[in-house]
PATI-803397 format. One record per residue (C-alpha): residue in three letters; x, y, z. Coordinates in steps of 0.2 Angstrom, whole numbers. Example, Ala and Ser with C-alpha at 12.3 -4.5 7.8 and 13.67 -1.06 7.14 Angstrom:
REM PATI-803397
@dopa->ALA, east->62, north->-22, up->39
@dopa->SER, east->68, north->-5, up->36
***
This chain:
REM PATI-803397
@dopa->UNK, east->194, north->422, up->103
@dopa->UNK, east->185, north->405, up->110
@dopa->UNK, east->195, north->391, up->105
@dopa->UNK, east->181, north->376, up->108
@dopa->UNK, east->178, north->363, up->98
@dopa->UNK, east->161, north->354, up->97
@dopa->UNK, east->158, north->335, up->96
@dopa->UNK, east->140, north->330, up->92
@dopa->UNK, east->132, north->311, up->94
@dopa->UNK, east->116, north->307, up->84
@dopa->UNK, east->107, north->290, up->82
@dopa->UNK, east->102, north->279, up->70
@dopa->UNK, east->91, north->264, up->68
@dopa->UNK, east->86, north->262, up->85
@dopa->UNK, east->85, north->271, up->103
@dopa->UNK, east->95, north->263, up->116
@dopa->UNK, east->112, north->260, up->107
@dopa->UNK, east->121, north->267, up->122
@dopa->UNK, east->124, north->285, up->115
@dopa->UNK, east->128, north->292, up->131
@dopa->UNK, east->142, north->279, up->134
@dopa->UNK, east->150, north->282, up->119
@dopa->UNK, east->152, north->299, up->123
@dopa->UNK, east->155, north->299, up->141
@dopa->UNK, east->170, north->284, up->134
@dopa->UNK, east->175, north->299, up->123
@dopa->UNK, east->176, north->315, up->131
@dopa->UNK, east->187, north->301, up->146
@dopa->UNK, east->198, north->296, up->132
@dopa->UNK, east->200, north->315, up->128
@dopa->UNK, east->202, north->320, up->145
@dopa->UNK, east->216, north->307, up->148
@dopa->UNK, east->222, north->317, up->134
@dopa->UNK, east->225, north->329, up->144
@dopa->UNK, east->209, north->343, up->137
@dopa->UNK, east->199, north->348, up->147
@dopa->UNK, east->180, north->341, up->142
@dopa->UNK, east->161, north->341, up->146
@dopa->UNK, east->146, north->334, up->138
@dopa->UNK, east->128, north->339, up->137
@dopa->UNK, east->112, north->330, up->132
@dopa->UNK, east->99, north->338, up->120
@dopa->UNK, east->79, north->327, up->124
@dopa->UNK, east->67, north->332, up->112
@dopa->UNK, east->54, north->330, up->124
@dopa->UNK, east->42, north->343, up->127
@dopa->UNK, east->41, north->342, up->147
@dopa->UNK, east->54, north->356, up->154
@dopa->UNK, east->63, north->341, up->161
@dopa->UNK, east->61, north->324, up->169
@dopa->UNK, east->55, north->328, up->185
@dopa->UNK, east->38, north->327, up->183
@dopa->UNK, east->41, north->309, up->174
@dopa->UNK, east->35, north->292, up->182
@dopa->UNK, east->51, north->284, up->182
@dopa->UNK, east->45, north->267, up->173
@dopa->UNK, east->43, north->280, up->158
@dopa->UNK, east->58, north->288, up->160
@dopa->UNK, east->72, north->277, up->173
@dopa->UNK, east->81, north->290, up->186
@dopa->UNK, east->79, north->309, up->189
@dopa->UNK, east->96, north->314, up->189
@dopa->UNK, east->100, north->329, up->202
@dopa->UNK, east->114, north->341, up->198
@dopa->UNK, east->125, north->353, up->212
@dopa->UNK, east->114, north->367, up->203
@dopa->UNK, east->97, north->358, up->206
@dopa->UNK, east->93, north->354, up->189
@dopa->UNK, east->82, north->339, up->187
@dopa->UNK, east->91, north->330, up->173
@dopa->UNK, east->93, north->314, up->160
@dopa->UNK, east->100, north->299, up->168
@dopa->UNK, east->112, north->300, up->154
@dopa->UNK, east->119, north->316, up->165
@dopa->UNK, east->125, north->301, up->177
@dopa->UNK, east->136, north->291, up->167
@dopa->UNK, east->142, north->309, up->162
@dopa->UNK, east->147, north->312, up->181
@dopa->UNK, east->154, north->295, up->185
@dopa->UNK, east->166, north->295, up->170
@dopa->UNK, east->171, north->310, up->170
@dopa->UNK, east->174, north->312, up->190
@dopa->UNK, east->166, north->332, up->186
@dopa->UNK, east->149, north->337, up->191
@dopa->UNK, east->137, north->343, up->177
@dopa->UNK, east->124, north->358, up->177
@dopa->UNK, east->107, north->365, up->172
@dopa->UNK, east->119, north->368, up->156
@dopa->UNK, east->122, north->352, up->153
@dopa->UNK, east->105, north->346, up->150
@dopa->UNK, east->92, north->355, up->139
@dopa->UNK, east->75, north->349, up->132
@dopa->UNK, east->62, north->355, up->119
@dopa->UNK, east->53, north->360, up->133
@dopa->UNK, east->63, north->372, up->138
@dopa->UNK, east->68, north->378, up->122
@dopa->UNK, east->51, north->382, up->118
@dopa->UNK, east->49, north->391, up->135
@dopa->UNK, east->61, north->403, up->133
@dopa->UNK, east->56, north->406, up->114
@dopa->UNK, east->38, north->409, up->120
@dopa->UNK, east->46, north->422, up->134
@dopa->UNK, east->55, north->432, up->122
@dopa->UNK, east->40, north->434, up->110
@dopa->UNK, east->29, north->437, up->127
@dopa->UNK, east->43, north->452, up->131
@dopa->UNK, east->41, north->458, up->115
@dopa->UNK, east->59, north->452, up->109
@dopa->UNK, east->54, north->447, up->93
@dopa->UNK, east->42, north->462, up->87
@dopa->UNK, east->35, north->463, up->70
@dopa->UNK, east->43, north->444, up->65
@dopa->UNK, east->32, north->430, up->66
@dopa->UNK, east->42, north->418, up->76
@dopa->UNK, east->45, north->400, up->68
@dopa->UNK, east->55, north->383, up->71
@dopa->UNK, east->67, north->391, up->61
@dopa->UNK, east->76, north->404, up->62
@dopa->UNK, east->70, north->405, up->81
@dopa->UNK, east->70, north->388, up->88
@dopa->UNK, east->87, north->382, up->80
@dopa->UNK, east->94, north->398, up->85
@dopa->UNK, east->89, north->394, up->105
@dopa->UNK, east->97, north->379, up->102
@dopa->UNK, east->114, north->384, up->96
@dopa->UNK, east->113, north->397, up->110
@dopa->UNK, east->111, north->382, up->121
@dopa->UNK, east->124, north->371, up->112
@dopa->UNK, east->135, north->385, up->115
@dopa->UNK, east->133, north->389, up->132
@dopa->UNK, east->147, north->377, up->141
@dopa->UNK, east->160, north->382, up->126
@dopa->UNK, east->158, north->399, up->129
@dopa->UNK, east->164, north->400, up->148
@dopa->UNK, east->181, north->396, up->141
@dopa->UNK, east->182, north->383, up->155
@dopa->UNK, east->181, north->366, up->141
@dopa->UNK, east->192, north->363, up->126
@dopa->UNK, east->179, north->352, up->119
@dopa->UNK, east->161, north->351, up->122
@dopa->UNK, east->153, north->334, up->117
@dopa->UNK, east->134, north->336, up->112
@dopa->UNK, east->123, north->320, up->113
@dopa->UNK, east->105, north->322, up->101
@dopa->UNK, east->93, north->310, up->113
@dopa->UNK, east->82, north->303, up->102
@dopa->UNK, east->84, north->291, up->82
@dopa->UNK, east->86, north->301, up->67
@dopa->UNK, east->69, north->300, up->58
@dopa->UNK, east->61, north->306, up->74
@dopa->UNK, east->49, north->320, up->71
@dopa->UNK, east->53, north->329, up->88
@dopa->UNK, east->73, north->327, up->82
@dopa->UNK, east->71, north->338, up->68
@dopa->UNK, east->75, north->355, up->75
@dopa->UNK, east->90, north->347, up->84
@dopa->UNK, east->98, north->340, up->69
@dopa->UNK, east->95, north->357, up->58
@dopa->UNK, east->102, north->366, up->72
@dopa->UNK, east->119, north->355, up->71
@dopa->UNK, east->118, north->357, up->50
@dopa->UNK, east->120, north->374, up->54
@dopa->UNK, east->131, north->375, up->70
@dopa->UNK, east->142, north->363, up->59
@dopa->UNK, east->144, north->376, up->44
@dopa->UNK, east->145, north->392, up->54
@dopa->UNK, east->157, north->385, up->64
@dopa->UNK, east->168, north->376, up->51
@dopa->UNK, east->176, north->360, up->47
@dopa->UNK, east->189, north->360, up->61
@dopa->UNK, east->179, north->364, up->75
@dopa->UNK, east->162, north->352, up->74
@dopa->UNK, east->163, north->334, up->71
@dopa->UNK, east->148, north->323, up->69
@dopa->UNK, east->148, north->305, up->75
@dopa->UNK, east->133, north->294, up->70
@dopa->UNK, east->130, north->279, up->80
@dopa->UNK, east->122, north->265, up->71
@dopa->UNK, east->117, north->248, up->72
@dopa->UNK, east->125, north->235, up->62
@dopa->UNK, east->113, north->219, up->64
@dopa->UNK, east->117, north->200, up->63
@dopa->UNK, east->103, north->189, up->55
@dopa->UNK, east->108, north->172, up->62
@dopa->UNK, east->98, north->164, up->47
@dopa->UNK, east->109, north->172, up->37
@dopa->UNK, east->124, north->167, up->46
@dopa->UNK, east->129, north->188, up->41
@dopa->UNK, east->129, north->205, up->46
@dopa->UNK, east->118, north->217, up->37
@dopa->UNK, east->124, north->233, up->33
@dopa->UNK, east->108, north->241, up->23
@dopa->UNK, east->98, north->249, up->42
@dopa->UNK, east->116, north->260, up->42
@dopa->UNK, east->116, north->265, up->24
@dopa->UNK, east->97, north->269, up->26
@dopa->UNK, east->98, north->278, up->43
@dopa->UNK, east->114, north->289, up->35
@dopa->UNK, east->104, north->293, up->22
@dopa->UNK, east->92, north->301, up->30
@dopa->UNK, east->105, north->310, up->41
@dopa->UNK, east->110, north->314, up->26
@dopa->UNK, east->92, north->321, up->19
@dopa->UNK, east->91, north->333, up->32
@dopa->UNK, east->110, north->340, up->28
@dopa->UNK, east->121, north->332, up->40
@dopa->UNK, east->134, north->321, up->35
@dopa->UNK, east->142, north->310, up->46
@dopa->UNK, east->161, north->313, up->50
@dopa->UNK, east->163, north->297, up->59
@dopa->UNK, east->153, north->280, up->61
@dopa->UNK, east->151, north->268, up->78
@dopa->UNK, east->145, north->254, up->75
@dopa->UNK, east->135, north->242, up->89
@dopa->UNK, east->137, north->224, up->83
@dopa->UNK, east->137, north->207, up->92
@dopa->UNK, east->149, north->202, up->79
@dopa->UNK, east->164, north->207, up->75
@dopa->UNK, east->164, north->220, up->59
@dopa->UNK, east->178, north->213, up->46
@dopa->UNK, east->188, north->223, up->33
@dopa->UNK, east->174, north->223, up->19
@dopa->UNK, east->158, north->225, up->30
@dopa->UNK, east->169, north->243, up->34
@dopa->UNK, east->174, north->247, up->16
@dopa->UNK, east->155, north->244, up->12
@dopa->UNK, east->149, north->256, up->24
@dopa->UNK, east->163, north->268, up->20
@dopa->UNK, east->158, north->267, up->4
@dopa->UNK, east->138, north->271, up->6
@dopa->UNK, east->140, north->281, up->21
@dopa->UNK, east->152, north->292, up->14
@dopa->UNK, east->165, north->291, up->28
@dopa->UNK, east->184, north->286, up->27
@dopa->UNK, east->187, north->268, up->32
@dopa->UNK, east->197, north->271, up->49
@dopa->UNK, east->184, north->281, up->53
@dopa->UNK, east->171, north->266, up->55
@dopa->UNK, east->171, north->260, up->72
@dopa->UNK, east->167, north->246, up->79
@dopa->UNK, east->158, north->244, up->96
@dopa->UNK, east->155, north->227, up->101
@dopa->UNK, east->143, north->222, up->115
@dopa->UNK, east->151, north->222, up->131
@dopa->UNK, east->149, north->214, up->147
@dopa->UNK, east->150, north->229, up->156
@dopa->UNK, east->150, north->250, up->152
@dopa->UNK, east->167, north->253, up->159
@dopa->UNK, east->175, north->242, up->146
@dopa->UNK, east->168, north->254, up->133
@dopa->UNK, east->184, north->266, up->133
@dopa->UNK, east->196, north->254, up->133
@dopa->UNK, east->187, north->248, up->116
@dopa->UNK, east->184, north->263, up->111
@dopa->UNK, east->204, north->267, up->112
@dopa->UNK, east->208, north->250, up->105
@dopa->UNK, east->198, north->256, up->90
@dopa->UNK, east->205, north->274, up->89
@dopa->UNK, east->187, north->284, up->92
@dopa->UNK, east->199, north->297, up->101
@dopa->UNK, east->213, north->299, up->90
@dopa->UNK, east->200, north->301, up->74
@dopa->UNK, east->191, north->314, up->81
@dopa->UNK, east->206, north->324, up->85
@dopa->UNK, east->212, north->321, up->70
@dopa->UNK, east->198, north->331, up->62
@dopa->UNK, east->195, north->341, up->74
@dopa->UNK, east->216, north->346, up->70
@dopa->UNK, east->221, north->345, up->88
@dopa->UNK, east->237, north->336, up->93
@dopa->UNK, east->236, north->318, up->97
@dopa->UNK, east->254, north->317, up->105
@dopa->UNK, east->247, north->311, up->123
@dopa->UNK, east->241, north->295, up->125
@dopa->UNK, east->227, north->290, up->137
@dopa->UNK, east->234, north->279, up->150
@dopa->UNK, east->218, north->276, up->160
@dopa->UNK, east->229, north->269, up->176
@dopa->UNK, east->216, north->272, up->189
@dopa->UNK, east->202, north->267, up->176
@dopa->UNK, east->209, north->251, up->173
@dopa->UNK, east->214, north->247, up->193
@dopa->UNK, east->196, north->251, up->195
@dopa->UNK, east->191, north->238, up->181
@dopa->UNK, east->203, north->224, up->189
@dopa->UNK, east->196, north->226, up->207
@dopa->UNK, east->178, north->224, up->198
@dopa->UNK, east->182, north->209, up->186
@dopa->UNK, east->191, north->200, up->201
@dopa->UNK, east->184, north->202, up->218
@dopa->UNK, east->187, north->190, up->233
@dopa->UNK, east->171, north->192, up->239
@dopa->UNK, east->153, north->193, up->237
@dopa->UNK, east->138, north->201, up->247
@dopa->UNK, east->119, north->201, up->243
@dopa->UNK, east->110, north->215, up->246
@dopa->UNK, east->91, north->217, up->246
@dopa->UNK, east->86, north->236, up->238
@dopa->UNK, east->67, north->238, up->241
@dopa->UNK, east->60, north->251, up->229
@dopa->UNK, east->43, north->253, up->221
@dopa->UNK, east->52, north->253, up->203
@dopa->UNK, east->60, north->238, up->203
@dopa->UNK, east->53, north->231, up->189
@dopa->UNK, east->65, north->244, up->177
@dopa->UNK, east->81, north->242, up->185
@dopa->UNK, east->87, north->261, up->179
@dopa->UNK, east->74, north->268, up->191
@dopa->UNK, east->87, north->265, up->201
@dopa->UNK, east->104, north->269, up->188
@dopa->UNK, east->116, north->278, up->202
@dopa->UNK, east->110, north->266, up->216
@dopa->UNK, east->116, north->250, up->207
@dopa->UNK, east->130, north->262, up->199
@dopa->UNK, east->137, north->267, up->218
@dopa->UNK, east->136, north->247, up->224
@dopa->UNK, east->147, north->244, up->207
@dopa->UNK, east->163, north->258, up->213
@dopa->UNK, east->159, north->253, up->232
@dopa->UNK, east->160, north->234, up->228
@dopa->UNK, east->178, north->237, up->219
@dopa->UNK, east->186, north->248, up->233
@dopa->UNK, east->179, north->231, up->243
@dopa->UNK, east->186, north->219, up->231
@dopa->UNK, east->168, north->212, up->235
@dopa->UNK, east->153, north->208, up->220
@dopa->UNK, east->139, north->215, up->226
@dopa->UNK, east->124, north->205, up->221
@dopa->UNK, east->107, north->214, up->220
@dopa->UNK, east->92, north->206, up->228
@dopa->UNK, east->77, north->217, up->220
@dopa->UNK, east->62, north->218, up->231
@dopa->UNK, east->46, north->227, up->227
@dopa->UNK, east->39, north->237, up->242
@dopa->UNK, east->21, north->233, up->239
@dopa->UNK, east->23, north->212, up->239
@dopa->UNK, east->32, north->212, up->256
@dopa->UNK, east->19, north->210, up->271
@dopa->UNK, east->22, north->207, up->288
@dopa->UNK, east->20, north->186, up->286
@dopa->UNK, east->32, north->186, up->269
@dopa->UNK, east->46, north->198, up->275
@dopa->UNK, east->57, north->187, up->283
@dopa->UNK, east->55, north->174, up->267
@dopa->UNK, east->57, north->189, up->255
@dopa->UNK, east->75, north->195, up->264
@dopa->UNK, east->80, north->181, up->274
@dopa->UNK, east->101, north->178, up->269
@dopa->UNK, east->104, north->196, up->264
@dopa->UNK, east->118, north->204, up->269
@dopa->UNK, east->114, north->222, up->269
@dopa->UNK, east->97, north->230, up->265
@dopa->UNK, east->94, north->248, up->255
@dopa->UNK, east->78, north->257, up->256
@dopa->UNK, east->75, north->266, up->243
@dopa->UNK, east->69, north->283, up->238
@dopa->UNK, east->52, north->287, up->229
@dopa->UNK, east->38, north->296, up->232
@dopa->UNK, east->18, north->293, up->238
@dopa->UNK, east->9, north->283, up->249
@dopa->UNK, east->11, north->265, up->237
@dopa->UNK, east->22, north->253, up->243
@dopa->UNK, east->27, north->261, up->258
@dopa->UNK, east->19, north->249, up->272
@dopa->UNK, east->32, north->237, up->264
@dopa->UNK, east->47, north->249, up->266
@dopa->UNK, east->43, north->251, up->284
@dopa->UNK, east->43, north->233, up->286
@dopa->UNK, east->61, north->231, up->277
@dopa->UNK, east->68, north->242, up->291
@dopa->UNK, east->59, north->235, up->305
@dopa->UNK, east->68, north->217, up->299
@dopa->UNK, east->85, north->226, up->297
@dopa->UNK, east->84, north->236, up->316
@dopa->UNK, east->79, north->220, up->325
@dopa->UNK, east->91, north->208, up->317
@dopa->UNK, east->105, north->217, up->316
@dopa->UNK, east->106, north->219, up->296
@dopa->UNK, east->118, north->232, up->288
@dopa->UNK, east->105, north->246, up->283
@dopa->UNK, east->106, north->263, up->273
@dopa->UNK, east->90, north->271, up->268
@dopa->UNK, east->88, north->284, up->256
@dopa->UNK, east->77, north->301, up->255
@dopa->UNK, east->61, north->291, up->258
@dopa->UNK, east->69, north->277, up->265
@dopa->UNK, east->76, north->288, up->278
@dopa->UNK, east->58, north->295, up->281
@dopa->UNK, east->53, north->276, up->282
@dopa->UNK, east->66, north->273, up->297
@dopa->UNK, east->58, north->288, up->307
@dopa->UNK, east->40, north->279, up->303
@dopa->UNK, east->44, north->262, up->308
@dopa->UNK, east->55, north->269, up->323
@dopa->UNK, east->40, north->281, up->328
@dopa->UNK, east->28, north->266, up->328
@dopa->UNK, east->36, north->253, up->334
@dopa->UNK, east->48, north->259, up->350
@dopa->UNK, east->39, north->277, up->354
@dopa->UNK, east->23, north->266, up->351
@dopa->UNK, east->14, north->279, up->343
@dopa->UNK, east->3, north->268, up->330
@dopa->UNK, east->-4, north->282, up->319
@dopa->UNK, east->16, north->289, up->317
@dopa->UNK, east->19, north->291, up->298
@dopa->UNK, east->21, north->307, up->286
@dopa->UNK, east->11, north->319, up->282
@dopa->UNK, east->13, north->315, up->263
@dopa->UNK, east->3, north->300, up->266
@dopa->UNK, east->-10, north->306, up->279
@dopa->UNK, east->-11, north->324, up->284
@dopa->UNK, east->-23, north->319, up->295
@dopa->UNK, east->-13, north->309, up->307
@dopa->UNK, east->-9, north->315, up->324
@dopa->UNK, east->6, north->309, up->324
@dopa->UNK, east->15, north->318, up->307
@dopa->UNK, east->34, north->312, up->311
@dopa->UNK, east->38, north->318, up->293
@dopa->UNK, east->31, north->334, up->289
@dopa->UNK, east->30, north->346, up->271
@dopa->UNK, east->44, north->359, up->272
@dopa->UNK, east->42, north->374, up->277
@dopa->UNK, east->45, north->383, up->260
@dopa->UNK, east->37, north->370, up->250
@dopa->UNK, east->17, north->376, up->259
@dopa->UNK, east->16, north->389, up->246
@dopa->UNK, east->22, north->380, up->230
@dopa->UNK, east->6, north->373, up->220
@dopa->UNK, east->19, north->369, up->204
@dopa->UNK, east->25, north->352, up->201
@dopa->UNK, east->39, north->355, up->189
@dopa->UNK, east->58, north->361, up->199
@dopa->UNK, east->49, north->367, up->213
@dopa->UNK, east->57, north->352, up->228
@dopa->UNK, east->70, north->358, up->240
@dopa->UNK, east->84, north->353, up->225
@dopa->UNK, east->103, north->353, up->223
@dopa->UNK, east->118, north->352, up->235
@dopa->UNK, east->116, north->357, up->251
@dopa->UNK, east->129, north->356, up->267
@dopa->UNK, east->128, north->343, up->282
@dopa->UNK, east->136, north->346, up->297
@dopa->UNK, east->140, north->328, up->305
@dopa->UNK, east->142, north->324, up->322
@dopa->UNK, east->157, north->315, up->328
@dopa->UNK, east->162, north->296, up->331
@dopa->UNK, east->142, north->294, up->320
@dopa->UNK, east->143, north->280, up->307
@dopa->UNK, east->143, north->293, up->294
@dopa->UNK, east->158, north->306, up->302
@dopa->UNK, east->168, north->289, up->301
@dopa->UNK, east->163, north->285, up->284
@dopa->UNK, east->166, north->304, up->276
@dopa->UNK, east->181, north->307, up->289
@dopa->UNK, east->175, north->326, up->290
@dopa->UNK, east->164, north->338, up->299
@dopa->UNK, east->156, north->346, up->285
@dopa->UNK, east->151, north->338, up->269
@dopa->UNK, east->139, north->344, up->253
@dopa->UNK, east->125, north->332, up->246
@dopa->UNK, east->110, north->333, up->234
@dopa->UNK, east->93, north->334, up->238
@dopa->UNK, east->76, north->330, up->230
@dopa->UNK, east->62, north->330, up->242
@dopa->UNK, east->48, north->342, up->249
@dopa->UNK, east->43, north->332, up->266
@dopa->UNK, east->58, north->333, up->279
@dopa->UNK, east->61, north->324, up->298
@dopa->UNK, east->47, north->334, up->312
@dopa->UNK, east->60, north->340, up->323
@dopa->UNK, east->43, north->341, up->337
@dopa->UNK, east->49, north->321, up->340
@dopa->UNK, east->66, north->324, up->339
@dopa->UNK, east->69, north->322, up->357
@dopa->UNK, east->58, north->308, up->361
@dopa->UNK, east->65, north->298, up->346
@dopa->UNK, east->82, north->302, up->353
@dopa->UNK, east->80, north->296, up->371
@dopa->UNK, east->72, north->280, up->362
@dopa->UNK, east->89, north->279, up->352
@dopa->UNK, east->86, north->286, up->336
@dopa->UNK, east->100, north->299, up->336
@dopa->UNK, east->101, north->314, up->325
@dopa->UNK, east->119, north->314, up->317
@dopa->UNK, east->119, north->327, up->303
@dopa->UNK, east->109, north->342, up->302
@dopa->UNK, east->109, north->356, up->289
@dopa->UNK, east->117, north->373, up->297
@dopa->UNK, east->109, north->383, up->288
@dopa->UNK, east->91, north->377, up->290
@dopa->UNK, east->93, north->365, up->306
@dopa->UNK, east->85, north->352, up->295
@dopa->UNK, east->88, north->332, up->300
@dopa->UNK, east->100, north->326, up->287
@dopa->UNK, east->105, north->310, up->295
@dopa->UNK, east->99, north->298, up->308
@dopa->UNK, east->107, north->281, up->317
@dopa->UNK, east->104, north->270, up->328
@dopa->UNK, east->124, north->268, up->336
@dopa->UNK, east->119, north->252, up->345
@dopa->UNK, east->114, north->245, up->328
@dopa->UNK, east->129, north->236, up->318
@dopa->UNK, east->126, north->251, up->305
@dopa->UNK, east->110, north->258, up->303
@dopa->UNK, east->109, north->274, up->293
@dopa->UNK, east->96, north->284, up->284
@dopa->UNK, east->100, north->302, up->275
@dopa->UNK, east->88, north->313, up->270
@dopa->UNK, east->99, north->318, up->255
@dopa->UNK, east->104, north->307, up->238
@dopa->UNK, east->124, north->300, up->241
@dopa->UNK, east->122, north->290, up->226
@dopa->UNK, east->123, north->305, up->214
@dopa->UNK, east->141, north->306, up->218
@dopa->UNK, east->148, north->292, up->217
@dopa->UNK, east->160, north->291, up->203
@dopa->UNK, east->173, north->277, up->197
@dopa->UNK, east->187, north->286, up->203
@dopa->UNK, east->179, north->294, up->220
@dopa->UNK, east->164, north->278, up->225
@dopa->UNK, east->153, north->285, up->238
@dopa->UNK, east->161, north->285, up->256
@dopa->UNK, east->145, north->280, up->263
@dopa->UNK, east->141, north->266, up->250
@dopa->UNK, east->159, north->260, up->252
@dopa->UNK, east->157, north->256, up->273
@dopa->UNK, east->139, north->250, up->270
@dopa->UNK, east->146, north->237, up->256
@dopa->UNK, east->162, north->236, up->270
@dopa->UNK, east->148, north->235, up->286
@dopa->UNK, east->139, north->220, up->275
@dopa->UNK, east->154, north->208, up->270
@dopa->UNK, east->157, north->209, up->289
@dopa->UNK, east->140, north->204, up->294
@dopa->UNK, east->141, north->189, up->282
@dopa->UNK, east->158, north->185, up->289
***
């Protein structure tokens, strides 16, 4: 019999309450419990996921082991945890529909006409259920995207009514998360956008189990017994969740609070083991008190919202600890640097990441940015285009071929140094159709990168359909641009360096995906290492 209990999160009042921090601070709280746990996001978006999204509409594009093309959210899920998520782990409308709408086409459902409900919701659970069913997890965790009231939500919540009475009282818990406002004019708190954003949780059948509340201000004794009372929730189980000045506080708040030991409570499993979070909170001291600083220019095309870029800045955060250094952000956009305001755009940085992206704007600007790092010596790590970038800017301005770019951009050129691969000439469909997912790297020895990853062989995730034209592999070698990982199955260019630079690297791949609070990124931890030297 399948023992696993369900934990679902739902919002209320607004979006962007931090719903998947709460629960990536719960499922760590349970794990240093010593159960084994895994979370999963439900978007009620229609798209089959966010690949196809601009990232201004939608932040990052998560990439899984499995290639999935998931919610950022997945992310914090990763770097909290320390285990990598799946195609499971993230499921949209979209997809539901999809696979409704191919059962009805295989004749599945024959002679019913197939509505939200019983068929929808019933993909849903299905979904829900998934992850608990391998046996591997004690406890999924189940975050609804989305604010109650939504019309796309709907489904989603009706699912968890009846998920939550099918299953039974001891193996489902329901946590809402709310916002608790403070109206300076009133000098108070305001509990009535709770009360109202329960009660239509509680319209659609759902009742709350357990309250977080987001609040500036502290909640005293009688703002709880209020919303206990209207909410229908015991007292202890409102919780307070106070801003904070960073995300990795949020479980040490959450345990001051006792979110974990509540759950468990109703959820009747034992609470005996307490969560010590040791390497959590070494992490959290190297981070509050570094000895050092670096600046570090990033030049992406999305700058403006900073969670286009969610596990770059996440990575320099765990790289910066293990340094016991601040890393300080410089944001550049790629399309305001020109060749007469580069150096008074970067000048005083001590490192410079390229970032990835995709199409021809902004790009002039990215080759720029690595030109200034190779010829003055300035820590460098480029990324999936920012590695493509390197071979451009290389191609152009040592080979002296002046036309060099990628074929992405002109396939006209005659110089396509970055060509589409070979696999991807026959695709015509946007959605999941990249080279995706983890992929191994051989590395070659004594490279910038063997020293950083200290091993031969190592596994990274992709997202890209333009690859390194291995036709210009030896002139660029001869010139110094040296080939120092290479996919064995495929012979692909993974990794390029120049060893007489300081340290100059681009990968093909995306390392920032897995770097995790407890594991930083080897290759973000010697750039952050190779930077605090440079400034030295």
């Amino acid at each position: 019999m399948n023992n696993t209990k369900y934990v679902f999160v739902t919002g209320g009042v607004t979006s962007s309450l931090g719903k998947g921090i709460i629960a990536a601070s719960l499922a760590k709280l349970l794990q240093e419990r010593g159960y084994s746990v895994t979370i999963q996001k439900l978007d009620p978006y229609i798209n089959i996921d966010p690949g196809t999204l601009n990232p201004y509409e939608h932040g990052e594009c998560f990439v899984t082991d499995d290639g999935a093309e998931t919610d950022l959210d997945l992310g914090h899920y990763e770097r909290f945890l320390n285990i990598p998520t799946s195609q499971a782990n993230n499921v949209t409308t979209g997809r539901i529909y999809q696979s409704v709408i191919e059962k009805e086409r295989k004749g599945e459902f024959l002679g019913k006409t197939v509505q939200v409900i019983p068929h929808i919701t019933d993909e849903i659970k299905h979904r829900i259920q998934i992850l608990g069913k391998t046996g591997d997890f004690d406890i999924v965790i189940t975050e609804i995207g989305g604010t109650i009231g939504d019309i796309e939500s709907l489904p989603y919540v009706e699912a968890v009514r009846q998920l939550k009475w099918e299953l039974g009282g001891e193996n489902a818990v329901i946590i809402h998360l709310t916002l608790v406002p403070y109206l300076a004019a009133a000098g108070e708190l305001k509990t009535k956008p709770t009360q109202h954003s329960v009660k239509m949780l509680m319209q659609n059948g759902v009742a709350p189990d357990i309250l977080v509340c987001r609040s500036e201000h502290h909640l005293n004794d009688e703002i709880k017994r209020k919303l206990a009372l209207f909410c229908n929730v015991q007292k202890q189980n409102v919780i307070e969740s106070l801003d904070t000045d960073t995300i990795y506080n949020v479980p040490n708040l959450m345990f001051d609070e006792g979110l974990d030991r509540v759950v468990l409570e109703k959820l009747n499993l034992s609470t005996t083991r307490q969560p010590k979070l040791t390497e959590w909170n070494t992490f959290l001291e190297r981070y509050k008190n570094p000895t050092d600083s670096v600046e570090i220019a990033l030049i992406g095309k999305y700058v403006e919202l900073h969670d286009s870029y969610k596990s770059i800045t996440e990575a320099f955060i765990h790289a910066g600890a293990i340094n016991k250094t601040k890393v300080n952000i410089r944001w550049i956009h790629s399309e305001e640097l020109t060749p007469e305001n580069v150096e008074e755009k970067i000048n005083g940085v001590d490192g410079i990441l390229v970032a990835p992206g995709f199409g021809y704007r902004g790009i002039e600007g990215k080759i720029k940015a690595v030109q200034y790092a190779r010829e003055n010596n300035i820590p460098f790590l480029g990324i999936c285009l920012g590695m493509q970038m390197v071979v451009i800017e290389f191609a152009r301005n040592v080979l002296n071929l002046k036309d060099a770019t990628s074929a992405e951009m002109n396939n006209k050129t005659k110089n396509p140094v970055i060509i589409l691969i070979k696999e991807q000439k026959k695709v015509n469909q946007k959605g999941g159709s990249m080279r995706l997912g983890a992929w191994d790297c051989q590395l070659t020895k004594d490279s910038k990168a063997y020293n950083a990853y200290k091993k031969e062989v190592i596994s990274e995730r992709h997202r890209h359909r333009y690859e390194y034209n291995d036709k210009y592999k030896s002139q660029l070698e001869k010139a110094g641009l040296k080939t120092t990982g290479i996919n064995p199955e495929t012979g692909l260019v993974e990794i390029v360096e120049i060893p007489t630079h300081p340290w100059f690297v681009g990968v093909q791949y995306h390392p920032e995906y897995k770097s995790t609070v407890l594991n930083p990124h080897p290759l973000f931890v010697d750039f952050i290492k190779a930077s605090l030297q440079y400034k030295k």
